[in-house]
C-alpha positions in Angstrom: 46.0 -66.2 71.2 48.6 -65.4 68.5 47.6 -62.9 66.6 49.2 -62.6 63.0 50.0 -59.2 60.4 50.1 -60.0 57.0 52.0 -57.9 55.1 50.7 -57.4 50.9 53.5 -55.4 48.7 52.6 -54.7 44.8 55.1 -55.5 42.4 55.3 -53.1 39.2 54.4 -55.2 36.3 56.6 -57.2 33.9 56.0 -56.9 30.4 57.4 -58.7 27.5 60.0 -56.8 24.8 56.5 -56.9 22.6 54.6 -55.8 24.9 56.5 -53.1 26.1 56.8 -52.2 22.2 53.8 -52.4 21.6 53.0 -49.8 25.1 55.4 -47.5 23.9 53.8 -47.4 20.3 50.5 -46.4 22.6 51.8 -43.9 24.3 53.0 -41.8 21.1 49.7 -42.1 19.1 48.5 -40.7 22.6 50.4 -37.7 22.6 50.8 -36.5 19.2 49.0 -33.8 19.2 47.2 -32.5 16.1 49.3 -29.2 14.7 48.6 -25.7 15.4 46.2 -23.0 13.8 48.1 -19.9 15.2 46.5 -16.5 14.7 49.3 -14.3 13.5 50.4 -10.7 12.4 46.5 -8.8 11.5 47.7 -5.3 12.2 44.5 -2.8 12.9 42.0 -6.0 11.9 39.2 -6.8 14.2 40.0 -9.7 16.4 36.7 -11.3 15.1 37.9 -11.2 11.5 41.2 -12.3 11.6 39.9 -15.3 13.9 37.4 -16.4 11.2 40.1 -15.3 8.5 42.9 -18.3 10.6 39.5 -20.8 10.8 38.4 -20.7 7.0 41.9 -21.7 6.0 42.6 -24.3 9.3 39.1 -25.8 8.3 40.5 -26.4 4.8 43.4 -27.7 5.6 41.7 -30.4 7.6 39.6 -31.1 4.1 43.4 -31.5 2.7 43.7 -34.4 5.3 45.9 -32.2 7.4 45.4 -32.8 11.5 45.2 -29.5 12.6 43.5 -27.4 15.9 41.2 -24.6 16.5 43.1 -21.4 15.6 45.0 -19.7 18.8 47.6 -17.0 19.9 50.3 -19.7 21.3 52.0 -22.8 20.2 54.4 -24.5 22.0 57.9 -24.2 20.3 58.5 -27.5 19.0 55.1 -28.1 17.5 53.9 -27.7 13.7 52.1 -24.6 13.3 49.9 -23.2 10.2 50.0 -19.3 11.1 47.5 -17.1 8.7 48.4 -13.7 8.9 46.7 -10.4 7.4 48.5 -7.0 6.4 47.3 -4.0 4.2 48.3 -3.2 1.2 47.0 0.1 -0.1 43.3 -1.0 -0.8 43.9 -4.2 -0.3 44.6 -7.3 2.0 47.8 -9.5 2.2 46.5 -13.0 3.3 49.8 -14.9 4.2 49.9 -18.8 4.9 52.7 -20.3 6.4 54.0 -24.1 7.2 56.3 -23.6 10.2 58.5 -27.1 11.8 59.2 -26.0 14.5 57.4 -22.7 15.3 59.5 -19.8 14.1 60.8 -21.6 11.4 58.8 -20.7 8.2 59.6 -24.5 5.4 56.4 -23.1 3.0 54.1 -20.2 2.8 51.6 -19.0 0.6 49.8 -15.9 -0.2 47.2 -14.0 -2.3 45.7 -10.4 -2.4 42.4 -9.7 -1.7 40.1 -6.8 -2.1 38.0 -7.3 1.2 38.4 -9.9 3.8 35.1 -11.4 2.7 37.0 -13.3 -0.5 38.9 -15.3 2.4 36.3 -17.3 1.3 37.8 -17.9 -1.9 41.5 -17.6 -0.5 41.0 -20.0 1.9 40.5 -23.2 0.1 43.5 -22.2 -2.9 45.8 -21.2 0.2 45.5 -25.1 1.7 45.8 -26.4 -1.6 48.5 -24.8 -2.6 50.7 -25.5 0.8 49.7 -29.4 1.1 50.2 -30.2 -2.9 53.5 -28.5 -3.0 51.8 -25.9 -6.4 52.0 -22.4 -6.7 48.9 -20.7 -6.0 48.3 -19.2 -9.4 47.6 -23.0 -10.3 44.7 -23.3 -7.8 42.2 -20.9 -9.9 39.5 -22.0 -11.3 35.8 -20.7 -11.9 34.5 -20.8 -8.4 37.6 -19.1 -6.3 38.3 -15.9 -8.6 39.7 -12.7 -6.5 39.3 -9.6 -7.6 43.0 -8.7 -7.8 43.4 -12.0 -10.8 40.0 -10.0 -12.3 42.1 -8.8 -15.4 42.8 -12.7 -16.4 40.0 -14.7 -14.7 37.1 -13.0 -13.6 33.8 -14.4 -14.3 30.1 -14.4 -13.4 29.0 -17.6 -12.0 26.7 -17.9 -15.3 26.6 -16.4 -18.8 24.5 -16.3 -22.0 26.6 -17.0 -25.0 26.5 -16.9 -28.7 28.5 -19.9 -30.7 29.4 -20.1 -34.1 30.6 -23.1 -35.8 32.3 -25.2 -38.4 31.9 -28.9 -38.8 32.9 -31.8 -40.9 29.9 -34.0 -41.8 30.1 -37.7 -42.3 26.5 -39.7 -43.7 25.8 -42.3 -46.2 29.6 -42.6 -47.0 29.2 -38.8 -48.1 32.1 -36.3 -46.1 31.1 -32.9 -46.3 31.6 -29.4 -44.3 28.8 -27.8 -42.4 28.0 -25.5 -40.6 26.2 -24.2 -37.1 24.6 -21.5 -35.0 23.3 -21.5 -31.5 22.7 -19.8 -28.0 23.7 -20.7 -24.4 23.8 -20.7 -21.3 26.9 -21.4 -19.5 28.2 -22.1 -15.6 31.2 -23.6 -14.1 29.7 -27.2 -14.1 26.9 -26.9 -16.5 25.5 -25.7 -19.7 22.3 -25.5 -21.4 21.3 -24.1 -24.7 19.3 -24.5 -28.5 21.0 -24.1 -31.9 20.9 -25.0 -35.9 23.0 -26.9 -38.1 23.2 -27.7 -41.7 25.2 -29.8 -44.2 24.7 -31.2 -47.3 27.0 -32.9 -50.2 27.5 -35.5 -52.6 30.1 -38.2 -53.6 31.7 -38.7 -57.2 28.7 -41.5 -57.6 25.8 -38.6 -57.8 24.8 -39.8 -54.6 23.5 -37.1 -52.0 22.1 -36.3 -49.2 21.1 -32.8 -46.6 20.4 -32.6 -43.3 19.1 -29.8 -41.2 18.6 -30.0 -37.4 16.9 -27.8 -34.5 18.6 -28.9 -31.0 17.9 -28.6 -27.6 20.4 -30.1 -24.9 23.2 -29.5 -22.5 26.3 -29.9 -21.3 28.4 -31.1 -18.0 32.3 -30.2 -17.8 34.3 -32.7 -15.8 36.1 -29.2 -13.9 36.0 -25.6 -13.4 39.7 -25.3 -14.8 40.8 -23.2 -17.9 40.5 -26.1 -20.1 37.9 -29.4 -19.3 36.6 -32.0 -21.0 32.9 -32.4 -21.3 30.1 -34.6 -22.8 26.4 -33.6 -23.8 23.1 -34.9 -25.2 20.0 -33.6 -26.3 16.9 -33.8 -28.4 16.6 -32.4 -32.4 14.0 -31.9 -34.9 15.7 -33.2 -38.2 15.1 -32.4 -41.8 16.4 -34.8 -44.0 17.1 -35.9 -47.6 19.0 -38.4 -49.6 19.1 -39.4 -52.9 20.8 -42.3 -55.3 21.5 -42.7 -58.3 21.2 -45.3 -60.9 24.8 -46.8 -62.2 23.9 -46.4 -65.4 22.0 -43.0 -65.9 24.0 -40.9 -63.5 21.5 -37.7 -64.1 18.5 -40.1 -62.7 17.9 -40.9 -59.5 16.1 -43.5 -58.6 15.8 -43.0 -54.8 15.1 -40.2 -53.6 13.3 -39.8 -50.3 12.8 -37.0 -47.8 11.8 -37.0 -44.2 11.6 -35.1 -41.3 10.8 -36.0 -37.4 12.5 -36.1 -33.9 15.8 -37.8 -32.7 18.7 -37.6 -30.0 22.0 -36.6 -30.0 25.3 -37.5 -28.1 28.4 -35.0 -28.2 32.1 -35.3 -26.1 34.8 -32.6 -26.5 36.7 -30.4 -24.7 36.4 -26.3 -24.4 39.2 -24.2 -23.6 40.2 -20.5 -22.7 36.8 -20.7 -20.3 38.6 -18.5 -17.5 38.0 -16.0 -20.8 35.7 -13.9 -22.3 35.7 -16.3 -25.7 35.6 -19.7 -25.8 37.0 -22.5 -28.5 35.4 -26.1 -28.5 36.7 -29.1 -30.5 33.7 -31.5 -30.4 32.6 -35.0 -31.6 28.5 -35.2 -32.4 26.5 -38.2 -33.3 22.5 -37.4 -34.6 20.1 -40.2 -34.6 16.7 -39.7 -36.2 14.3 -41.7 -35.1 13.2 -42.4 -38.6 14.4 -43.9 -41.6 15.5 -42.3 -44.8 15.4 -44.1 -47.9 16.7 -47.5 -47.8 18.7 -47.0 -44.5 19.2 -44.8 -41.8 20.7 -41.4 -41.5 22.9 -41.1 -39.2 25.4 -38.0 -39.4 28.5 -38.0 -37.5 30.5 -34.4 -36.9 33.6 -33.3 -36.2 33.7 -29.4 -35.3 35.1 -26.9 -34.3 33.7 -23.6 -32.7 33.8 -20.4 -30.9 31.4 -19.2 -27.9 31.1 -15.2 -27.3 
């Protein structure tokens, strides 16, 4: 009986240039590790608030598309690190945000004072912005992230009732004429709503003429919360309106004259500016559109104005 011992061996694998490549490619995707939220300097702070303080910001930094971890104490030294740290400041609280590559070396920081560390909740979102887009941070303001310490230049309540007063250059029935308007509204960071009354009436060298009077109610939407946006509007209006015509050859007689009155739309686009301020200036474009006739046409006024909201 012969008995036999076979004898198996493993050889390592043999893999192509590509392959290998393509392994190594693998393995660095594998271990590159996100970068670190490091809890720095907080001084006499409670632990729990300068860990929440380290998460707002890390949490907006990942909104920034920034790959970034869960806030800790340690890093190792040749990562990336985002390190928020808090110091006092008489009454107030030095929120520092720094870019270091590698740890220990700062490339870009940031920082703003706040009155309490609840506006971290402000802070947190301008901080990111301001260290991913390369900006300073006075550029990241706008109605929604106010601290107290930029109260003096930007301080507002969320919403606000407002007064405007206006000036406008009428155009209707080939008739260009000034005008004028008074209203009331309401005004927020994105929105605003509100009623007013405009008037404007004229004539051309031809004795033609025509009025119109108009009770709107409409709003508003702003394209952003900055110091200056664009916005566009719509609404409903009770109209009053007149127009008369005279004939070529008595110019003291007119021959059509017709009055109405009744409900329309309106559309308006235009931007408002110095809205991070107690006044506000508006340049708008405003097209009415009765939903009757006047005459032997339409009236249809179209306005170019300018006004002022307190």
């Amino acid at each position: 009986m012969i008995a036999g011992i076979a004898i198996f061996t493993t050889a390592p694998p043999v893999f192509s240039q590509e392959q290998a490549q393509s392994q190594d490619e693998s393995i660095e995707v594998v271990r590159s590790d996100p970068a670190v939220c490091l809890i720095g300097e907080h001084m006499d702070f409670p632990e729990a608030d300068a860990r929440t303080a380290t998460f707002l910001v890390c949490r907006r930094l990942r909104d920034q598309g920034i790959q970034v971890g869960e806030p800790t104490y340690d890093a190792p030294d040749s990562s990336t690190a985002y390190r928020v740290s808090l110091r006092i400041l008489g009454e107030y609280i030095l929120v520092h945000l720094a870019r270091e590559m590698p740890v220990g070396t700062v490339v870009d920081e940031h920082e703003l004072l706040l009155a309490g560390i609840e506006e971290m909740v402000s802070a947190a979102p301008r901080l990111a912005e301001a260290l991913v887009n390369e900006t300073p941070i006075s550029a990241t303001v706008d109605m929604e992230h106010v601290v107290e310490s930029e109260a003096r230049e930007y301080r507002k309540i969320p919403g606000e009732f407002m007064w405007r007063l206006g000036i406008m250059q009428a155009f209707a029935n080939n008739i260009a004429r000034p005008g004028a308007e008074f209203g009331w509204l309401y005004e927020t960071p994105s929105y605003a709503v509100g009623t007013g009354i405009r008037y404007t009436a004229g004539s051309n060298n031809e004795g033609d003429k025509f009025s119109f009077f108009a009770w709107s109610i409409g709003g508003q939407y702003f394209f952003n919360s900055q110091n200056i946006s664009p916005y566009v509007g719509g609404g409903f209006a009770m109209s009053w309106s007149t127009r008369e015509e005279s004939d070529e050859s008595y110019y003291d007689y007119y021959w059509d004259h017709d009055s109405k009155n009744g409900l329309g739309l309106y559309i308006a686009g235009g931007i408002e500016a110095l809205r991070l301020s107690r006044a506000r200036l508006n340049l708008e474009l405003r097209i009415d559109r009765p939903f009757y006739r006047v005459g032997s046409g339409s009236m249809v006024p179209v306005s170019l104005g300018i006004g002022v909201a307190l």
